[in-house]
N, C-alpha and C positions, 0 to 999 in steps of 0.2 A: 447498725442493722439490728432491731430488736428480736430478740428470739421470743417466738410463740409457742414453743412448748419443747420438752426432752422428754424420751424416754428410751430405757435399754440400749443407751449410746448416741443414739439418733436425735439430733439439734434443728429442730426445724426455726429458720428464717426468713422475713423477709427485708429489701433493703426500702431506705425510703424513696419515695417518687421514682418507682421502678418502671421500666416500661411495658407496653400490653402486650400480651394476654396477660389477664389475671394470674400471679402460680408463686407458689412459694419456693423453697431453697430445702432440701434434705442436705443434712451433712453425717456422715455414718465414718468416724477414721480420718483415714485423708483422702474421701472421697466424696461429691458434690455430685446432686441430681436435682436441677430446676425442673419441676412440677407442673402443670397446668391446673388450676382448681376445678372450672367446670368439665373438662375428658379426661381428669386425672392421667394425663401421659403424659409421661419425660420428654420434654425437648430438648433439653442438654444434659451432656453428663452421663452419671451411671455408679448405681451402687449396686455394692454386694445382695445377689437372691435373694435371701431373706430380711436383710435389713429394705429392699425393696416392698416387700408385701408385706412387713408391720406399717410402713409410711402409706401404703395404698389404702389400708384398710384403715387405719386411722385417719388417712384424709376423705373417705367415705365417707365414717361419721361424722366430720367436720365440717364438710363442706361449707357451710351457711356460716359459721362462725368464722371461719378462711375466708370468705368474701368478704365479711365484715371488718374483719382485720386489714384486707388489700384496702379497702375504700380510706380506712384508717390511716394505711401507712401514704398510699399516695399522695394524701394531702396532710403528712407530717406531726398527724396527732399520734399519741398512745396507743399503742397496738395492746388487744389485750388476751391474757393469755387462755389457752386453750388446754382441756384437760387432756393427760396422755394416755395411753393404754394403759388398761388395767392390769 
């Protein structure tokens, strides 16, 4: 499962040939939140308040780069990475 960026603990993932919707993986500790890309909501899982809203807001600005990446991993190429919070 390559990782597409870390920052201030938080390992964002995705696996390959995952199934839809589009959405990556938050991991913050020992805690897991599958994302959606385009409505940015959690469908599964749950992390800590704030480690929540560094991950939202940085998937804000990512969005198109996160897509690019899904397209990427579903069809088993090189995901590539994405720049993390400043």
């Amino acid at each position: 499962m390559p990782i597409i960026c870390t920052f201030y603990g938080v390992v964002i993932r995705m696996f390959w040939r995952d199934h839809n919707p589009p959405h990556f993986h938050a991991f913050y500790g020992g805690d897991e939140a599958v994302i959606e890309i385009h409505t940015l909501k959690v469908v599964k899982g749950n992390l800590p308040r704030r480690a929540l809203i560094m991950v939202l807001e940085w998937a804000q600005d990512h969005r198109e780069e996160l897509s690019e990446d899904w397209t990427l991993c579903s069809t088993k190429q090189p995901t590539k990475t994405i720049a993390p919070l400043p």
